[in-house]
KESEVO-481356 format. One record per atom (N, C-alpha, C, O): residue in one letter; x, y, z. Coordinates in steps of 0.02 Angstrom, whole numbers. Layout:
<kolbas>
{type a | u X | v Y | w Z}
...
</kolbas>
This chain:
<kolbas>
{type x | u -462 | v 515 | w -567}
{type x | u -396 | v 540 | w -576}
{type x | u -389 | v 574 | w -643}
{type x | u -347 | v 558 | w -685}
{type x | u -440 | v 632 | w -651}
{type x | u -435 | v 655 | w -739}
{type x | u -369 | v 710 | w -728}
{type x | u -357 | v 753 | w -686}
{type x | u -333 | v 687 | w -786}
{type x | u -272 | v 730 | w -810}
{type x | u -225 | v 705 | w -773}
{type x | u -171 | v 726 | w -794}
{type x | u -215 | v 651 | w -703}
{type x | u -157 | v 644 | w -690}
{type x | u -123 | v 569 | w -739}
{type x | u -162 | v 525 | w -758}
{type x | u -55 | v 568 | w -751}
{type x | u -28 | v 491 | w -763}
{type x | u 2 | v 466 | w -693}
{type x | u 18 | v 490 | w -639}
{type x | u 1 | v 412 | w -720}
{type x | u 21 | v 362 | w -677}
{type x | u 105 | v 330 | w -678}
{type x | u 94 | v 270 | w -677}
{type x | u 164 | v 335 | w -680}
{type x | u 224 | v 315 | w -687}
{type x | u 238 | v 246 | w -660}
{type x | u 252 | v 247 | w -600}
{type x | u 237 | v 185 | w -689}
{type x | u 270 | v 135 | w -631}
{type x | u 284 | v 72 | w -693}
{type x | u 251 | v 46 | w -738}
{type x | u 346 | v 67 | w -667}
{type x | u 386 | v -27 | w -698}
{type x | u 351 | v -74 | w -715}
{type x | u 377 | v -124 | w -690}
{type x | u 306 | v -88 | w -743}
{type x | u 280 | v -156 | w -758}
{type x | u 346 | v -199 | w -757}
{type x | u 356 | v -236 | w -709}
{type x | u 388 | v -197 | w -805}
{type x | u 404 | v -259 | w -830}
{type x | u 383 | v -301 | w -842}
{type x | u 342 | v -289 | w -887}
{type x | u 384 | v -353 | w -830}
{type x | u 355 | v -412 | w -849}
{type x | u 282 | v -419 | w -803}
{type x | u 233 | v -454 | w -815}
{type x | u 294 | v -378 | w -753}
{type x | u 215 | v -396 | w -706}
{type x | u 171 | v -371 | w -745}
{type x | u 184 | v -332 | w -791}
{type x | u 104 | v -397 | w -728}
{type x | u 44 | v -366 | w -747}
{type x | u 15 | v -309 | w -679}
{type x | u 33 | v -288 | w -624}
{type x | u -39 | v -303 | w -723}
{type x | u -57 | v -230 | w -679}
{type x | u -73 | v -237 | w -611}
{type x | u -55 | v -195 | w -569}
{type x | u -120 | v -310 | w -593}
{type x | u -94 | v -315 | w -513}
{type x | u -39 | v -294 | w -461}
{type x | u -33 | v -264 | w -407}
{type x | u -2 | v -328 | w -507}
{type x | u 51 | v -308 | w -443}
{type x | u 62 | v -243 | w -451}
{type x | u 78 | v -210 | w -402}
{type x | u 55 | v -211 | w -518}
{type x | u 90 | v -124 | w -478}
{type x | u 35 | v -118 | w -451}
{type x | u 41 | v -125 | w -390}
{type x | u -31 | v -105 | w -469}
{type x | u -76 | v -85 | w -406}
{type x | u -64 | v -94 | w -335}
{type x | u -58 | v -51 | w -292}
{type x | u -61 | v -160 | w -331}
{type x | u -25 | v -176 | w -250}
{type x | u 38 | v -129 | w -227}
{type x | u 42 | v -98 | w -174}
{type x | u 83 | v -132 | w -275}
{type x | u 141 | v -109 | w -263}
{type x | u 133 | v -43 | w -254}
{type x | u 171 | v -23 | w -210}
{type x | u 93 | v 7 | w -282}
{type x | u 75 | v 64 | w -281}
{type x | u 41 | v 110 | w -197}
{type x | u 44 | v 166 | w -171}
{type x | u 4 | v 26 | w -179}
{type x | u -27 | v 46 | w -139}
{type x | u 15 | v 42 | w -69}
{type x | u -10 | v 74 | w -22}
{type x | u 75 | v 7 | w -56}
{type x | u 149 | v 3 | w -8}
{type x | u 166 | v 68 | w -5}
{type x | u 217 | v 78 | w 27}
{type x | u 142 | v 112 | w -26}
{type x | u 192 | v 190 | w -8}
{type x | u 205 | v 214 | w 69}
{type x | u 165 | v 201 | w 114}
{type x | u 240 | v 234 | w 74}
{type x | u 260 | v 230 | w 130}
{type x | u 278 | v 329 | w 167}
{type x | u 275 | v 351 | w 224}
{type x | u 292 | v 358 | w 111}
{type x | u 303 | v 427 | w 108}
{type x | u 300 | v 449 | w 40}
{type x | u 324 | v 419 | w -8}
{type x | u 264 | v 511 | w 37}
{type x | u 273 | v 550 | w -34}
{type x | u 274 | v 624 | w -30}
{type x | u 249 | v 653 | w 18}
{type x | u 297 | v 650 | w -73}
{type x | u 317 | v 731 | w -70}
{type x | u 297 | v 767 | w -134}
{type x | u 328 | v 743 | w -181}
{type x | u 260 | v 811 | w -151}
{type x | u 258 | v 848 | w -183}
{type x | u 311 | v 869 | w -253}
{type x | u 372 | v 872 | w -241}
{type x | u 289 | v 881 | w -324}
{type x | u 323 | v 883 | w -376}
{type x | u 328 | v 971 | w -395}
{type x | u 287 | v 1004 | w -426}
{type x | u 384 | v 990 | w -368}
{type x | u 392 | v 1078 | w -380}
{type x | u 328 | v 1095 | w -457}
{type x | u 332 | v 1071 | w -513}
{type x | u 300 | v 1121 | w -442}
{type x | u 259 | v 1174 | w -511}
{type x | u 211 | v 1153 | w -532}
{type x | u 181 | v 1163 | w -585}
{type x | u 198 | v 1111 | w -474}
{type x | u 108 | v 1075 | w -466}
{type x | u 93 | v 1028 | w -536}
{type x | u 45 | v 1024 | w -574}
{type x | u 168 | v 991 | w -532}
{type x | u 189 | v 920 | w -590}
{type x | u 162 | v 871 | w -592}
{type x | u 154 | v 837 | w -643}
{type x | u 131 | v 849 | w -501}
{type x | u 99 | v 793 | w -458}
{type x | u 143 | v 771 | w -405}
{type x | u 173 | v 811 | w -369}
{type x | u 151 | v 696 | w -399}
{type x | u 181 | v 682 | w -313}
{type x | u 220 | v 610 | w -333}
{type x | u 194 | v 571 | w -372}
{type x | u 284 | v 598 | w -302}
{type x | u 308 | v 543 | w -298}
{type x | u 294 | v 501 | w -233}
{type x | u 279 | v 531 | w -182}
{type x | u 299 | v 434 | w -234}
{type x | u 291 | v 400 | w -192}
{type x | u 343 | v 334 | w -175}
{type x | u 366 | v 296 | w -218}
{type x | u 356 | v 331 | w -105}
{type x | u 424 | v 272 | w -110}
{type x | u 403 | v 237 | w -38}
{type x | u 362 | v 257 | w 3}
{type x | u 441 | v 181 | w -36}
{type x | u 407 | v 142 | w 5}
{type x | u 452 | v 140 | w 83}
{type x | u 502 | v 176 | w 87}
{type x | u 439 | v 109 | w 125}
{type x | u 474 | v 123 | w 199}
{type x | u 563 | v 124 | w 180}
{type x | u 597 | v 165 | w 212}
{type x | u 602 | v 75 | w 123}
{type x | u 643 | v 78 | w 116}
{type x | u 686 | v 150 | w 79}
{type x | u 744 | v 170 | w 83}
{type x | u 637 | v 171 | w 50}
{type x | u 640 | v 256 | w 30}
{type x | u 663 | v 241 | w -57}
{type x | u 693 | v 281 | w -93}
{type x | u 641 | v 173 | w -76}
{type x | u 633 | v 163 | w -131}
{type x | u 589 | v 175 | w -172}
{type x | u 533 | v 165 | w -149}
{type x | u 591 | v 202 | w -260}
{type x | u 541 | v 240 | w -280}
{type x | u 479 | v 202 | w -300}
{type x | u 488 | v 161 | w -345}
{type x | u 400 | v 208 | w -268}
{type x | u 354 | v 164 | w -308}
{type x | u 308 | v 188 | w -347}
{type x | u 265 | v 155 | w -375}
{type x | u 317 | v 262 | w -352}
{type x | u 263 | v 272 | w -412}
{type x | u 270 | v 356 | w -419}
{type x | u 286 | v 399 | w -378}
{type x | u 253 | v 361 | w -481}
{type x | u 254 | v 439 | w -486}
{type x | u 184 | v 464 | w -525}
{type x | u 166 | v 444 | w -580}
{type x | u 157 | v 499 | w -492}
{type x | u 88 | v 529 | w -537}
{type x | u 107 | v 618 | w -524}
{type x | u 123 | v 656 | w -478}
{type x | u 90 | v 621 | w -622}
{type x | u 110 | v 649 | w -645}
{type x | u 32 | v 699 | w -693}
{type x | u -13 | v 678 | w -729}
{type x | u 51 | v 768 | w -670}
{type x | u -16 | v 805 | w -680}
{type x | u -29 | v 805 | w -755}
{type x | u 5 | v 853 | w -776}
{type x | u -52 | v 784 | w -794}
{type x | u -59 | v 788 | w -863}
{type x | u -44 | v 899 | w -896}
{type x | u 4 | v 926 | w -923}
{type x | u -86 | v 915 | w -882}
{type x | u -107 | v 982 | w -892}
{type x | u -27 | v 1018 | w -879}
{type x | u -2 | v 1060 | w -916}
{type x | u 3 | v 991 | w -821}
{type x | u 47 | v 1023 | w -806}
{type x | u 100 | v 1025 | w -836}
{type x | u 133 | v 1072 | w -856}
{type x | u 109 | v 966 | w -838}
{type x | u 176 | v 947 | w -902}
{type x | u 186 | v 967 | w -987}
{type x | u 233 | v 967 | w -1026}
{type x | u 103 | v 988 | w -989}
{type x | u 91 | v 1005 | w -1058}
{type x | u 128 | v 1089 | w -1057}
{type x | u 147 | v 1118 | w -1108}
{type x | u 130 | v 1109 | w -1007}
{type x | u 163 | v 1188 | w -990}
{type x | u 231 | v 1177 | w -938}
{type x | u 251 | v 1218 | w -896}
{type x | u 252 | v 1126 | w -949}
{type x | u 334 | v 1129 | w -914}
{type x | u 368 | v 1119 | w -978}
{type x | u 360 | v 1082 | w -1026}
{type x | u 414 | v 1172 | w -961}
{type x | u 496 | v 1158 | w -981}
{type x | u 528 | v 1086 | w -975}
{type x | u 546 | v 1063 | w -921}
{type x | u 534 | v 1057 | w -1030}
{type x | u 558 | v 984 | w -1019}
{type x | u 647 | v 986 | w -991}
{type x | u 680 | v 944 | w -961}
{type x | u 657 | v 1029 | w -1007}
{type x | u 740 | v 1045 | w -967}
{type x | u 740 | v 1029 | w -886}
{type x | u 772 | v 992 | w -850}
{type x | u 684 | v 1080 | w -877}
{type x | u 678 | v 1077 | w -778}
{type x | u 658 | v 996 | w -765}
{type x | u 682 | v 963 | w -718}
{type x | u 616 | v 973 | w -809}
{type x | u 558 | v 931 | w -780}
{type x | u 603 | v 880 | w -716}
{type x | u 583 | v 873 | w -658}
{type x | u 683 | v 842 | w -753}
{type x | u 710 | v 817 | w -716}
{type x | u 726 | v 836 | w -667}
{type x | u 711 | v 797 | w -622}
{type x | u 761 | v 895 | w -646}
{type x | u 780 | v 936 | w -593}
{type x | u 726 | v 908 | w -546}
{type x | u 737 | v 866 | w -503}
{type x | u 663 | v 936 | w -558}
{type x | u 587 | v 947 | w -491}
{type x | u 586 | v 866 | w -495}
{type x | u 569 | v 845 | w -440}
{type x | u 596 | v 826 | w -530}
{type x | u 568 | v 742 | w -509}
{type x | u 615 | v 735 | w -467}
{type x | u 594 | v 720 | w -411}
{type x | u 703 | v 744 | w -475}
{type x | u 750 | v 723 | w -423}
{type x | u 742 | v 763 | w -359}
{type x | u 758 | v 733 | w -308}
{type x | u 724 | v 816 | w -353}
{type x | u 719 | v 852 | w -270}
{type x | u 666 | v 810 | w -242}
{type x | u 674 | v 783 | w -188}
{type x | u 599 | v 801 | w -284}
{type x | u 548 | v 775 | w -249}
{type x | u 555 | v 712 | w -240}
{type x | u 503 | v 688 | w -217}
{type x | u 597 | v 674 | w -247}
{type x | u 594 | v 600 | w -240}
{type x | u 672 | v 614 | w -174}
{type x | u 694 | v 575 | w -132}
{type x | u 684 | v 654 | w -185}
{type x | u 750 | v 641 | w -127}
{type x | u 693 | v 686 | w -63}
{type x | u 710 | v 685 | w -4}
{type x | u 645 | v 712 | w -78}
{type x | u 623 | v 758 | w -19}
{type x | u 570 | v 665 | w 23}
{type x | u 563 | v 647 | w 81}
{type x | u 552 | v 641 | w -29}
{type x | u 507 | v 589 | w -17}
{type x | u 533 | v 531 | w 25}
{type x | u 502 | v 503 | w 70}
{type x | u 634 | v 511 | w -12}
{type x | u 672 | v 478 | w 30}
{type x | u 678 | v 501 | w 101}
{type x | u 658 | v 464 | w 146}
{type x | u 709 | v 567 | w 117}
{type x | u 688 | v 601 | w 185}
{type x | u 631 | v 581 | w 217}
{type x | u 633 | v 556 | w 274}
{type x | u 585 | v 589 | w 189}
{type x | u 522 | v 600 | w 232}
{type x | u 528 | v 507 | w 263}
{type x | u 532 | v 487 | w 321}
{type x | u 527 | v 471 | w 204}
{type x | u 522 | v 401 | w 227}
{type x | u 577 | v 386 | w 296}
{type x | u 558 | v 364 | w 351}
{type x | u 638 | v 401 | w 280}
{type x | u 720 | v 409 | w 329}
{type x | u 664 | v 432 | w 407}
{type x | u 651 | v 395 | w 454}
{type x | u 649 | v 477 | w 401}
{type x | u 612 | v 534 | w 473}
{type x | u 566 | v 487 | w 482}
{type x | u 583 | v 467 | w 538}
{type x | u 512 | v 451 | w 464}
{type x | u 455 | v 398 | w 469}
{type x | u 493 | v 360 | w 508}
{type x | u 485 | v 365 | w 569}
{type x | u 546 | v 312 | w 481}
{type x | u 567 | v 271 | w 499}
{type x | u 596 | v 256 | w 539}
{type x | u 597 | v 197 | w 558}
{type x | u 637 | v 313 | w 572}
{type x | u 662 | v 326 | w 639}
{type x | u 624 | v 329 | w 695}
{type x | u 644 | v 314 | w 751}
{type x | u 560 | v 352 | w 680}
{type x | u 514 | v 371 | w 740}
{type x | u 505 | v 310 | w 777}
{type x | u 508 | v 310 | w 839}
{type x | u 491 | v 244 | w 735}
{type x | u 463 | v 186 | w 733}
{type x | u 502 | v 148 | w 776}
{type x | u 488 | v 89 | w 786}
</kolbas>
């Protein structure tokens, strides 16, 4: 995974569980301007965001929020459409 990050809550967990937790995705969508990809789980809740290193070093930190919120609402969709099928 060279140049991407990894985004996710520890809190108080250790790294097990986000790994696990990481690995529950359920739908993910694409980050506008080749940023990386969010990921959320059947409930269309968010579980992880990887995030292109290289890329971010050449985004506009103004937009950056804009492209994380479309792609995580495109990701909720996708999960919503999954879930119906079922």
């Amino acid at each position: 995974m060279n140049g991407l990050l990894r985004l996710h809550d520890l809190g108080d967990e250790d790294d097990r569980w986000a790994t696990s937790r990481r690995e529950e995705h359920f739908a993910s969508a694409d980050i506008d301007a080749g940023l990386g990809r969010v990921h959320v789980d059947d409930a269309g809740d968010l579980v992880a965001v990887d995030l292109d290193e290289r890329a971010l070093r050449t985004m506009n930190p103004a937009a950056l929020g804009g492209h994380l919120l479309a792609a995580i609402e495109r990701a909720e969709q996708a999960a919503r459409a999954e879930g119906g099928k079922r």
